[in-house]
C-alpha angles and dihedrals in degrees: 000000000000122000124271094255101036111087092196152348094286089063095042100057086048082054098051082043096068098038089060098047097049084052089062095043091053093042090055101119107239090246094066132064125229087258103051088038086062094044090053097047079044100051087043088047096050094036076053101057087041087058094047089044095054084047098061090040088063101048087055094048083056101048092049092058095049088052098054092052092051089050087050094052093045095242116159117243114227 
């Protein structure tokens, strides 16, 4: 259900937007600036989707291998 001042989707996810985004701001700790706030959410989230990329690297790397030795040793793939 939206909510009672939003007339569409549109609105509500401009809604959701800014409450979001007034939850960060709030959250920022005293000793950094918004700036440096930003910059720091920014770097953990990038150092995140490395880590998820890698990840996935390494799971095809090893399927691939495991495809390959069950093509070797003629087993059928289901």
């Amino acid at each position: 259900m939206l909510c009672g001042f939003c007339t569409d989707v549109t609105e509500y996810v401009k809604y959701l937007k800014m409450a979001v985004a007034i939850g960060i701001i709030r959250s920022r700790p005293p000793s950094l600036t918004g700036r440096q706030y930003a910059a720091q959410l920014c770097a953990r989230y990038q150092q995140t989707q490395l880590g998820w990329r890698q990840e996935a690297h390494r799971l095809k790397l090893q399927l691939s291998t495991v495809l390959q030795q069950k093509s070797l040793l003629g087993l059928s793939i289901r």
